[in-house]
N, C-alpha and C positions, 0 to 999 in steps of 0.2 A: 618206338611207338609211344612208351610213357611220356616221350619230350614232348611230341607232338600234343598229347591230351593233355597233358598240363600247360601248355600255350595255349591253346583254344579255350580254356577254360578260363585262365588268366585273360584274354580277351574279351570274353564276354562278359565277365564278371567286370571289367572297365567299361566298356561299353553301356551297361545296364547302371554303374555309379556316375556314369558322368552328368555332370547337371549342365542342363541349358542358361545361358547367361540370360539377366531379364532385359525385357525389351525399356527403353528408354521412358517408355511410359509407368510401366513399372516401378522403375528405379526413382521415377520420379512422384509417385504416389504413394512410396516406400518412406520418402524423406518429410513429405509433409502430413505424412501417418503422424511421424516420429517429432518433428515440431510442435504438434496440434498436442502436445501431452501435454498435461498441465498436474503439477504438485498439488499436494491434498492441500485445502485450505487452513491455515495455523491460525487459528484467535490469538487476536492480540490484546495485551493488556497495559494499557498505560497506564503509568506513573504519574503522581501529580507532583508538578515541577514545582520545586520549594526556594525559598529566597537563597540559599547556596547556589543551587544551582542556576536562578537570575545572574548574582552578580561573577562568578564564575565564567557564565558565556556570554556576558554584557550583555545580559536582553531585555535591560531596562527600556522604558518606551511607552509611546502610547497602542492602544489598541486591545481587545476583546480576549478575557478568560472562561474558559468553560469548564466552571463544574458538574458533572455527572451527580443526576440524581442518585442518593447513597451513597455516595462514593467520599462524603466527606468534604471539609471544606478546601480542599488543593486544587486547583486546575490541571486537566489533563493537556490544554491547549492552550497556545498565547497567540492569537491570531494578530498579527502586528503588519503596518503596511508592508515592510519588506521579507518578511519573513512569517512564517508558522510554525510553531516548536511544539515537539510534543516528546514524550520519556518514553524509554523502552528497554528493560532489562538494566535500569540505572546509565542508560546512555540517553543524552540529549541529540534529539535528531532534529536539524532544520529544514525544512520544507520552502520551496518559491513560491508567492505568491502565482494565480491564475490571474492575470491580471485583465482577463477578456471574461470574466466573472464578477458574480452581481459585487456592489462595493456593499460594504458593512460600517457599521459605525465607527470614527477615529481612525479611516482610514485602512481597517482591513476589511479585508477580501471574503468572500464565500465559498474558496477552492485555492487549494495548495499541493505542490506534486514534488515527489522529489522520485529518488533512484528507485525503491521500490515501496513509496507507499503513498496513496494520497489522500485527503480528507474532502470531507466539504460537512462546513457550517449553515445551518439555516435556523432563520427565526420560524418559528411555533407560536408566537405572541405578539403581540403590539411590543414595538420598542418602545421604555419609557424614560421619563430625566430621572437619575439618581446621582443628588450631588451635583458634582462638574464633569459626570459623566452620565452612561446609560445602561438600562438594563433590560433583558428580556427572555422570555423561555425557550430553547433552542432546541437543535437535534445535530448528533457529531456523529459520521460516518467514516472511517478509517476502510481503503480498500486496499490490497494487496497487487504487485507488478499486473496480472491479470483482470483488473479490477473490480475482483470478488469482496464482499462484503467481512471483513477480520473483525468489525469494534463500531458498536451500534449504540450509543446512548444518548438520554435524553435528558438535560437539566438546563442549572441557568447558566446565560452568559451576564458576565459584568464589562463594560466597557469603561475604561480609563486609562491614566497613567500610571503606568508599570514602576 
């Protein structure tokens, strides 16, 4: 008789853990839960790229630096026609031109993307002649893979040869 009530017992207690599989819709509003997550936002803080690191990753050239009001007189960006460079963590990262974006003076661009970060350049000012180049007050936006805003500042650009 104990066999017996310990089978029954054991049965039911399976029968009450068993879990029902989810239905397709389910499983599939499970997965784009779990997609839809997205990493806390990291500020980033760039670096202003210094003449080593120019001739280092050849990015002599023409086209548009931006120094961050405050920040000293280093650019944190060399907007150039084929490329966008900016520092991070003592690493030089290059960015593609947007090339279906506004043009800038000498040739670069107002938008650059790379693997996970992108920017975009705009004038705040009248561009004006400085020299045999140009200059104007700007605004640099840095956005992370998600395209959350990481690095917001505002100062001048100079336009010339690198």
């Amino acid at each position: 008789m104990k066999a017996f009530v310990r089978s029954a017992l054991i049965c039911l207690c399976l029968a009450g853990c068993e879990e029902k599989a989810p239905t397709d819709a389910e499983a599939i509003a499970a997965v784009e839960a779990a997609q839809d997550i997205k990493p806390p936002v990291q500020p980033m803080a760039p670096q202003p790229i210094l003449y080593p690191d120019i001739t280092q990753h050849k990015l002599h050239g023409t086209g548009c630096a931006f120094v961050a009001d405050g920040g000293g007189i280093g650019a944190v960006l060399l907007a150039q026609d084929k490329r966008g460079v900016i520092k991070v963590e003592d690493a030089v990262i290059v960015l593609a031109p947007d090339t279906g974006s506004a043009r800038m003076p000498l040739g670069s661009w107002s938008r650059y993307t790379g693997k996970e970060n992108a920017l975009t350049l705009t004038a705040s000012g009248p561009i004006t002649p400085l020299g045999t180049g140009q200059q104007f007050k700007g605004k640099l936006v840095i956005t992370d893979a998600f395209e959350r805003p990481v690095y917001e500042a505002s100062g001048d650009v100079q336009c010339r040869s690198i």
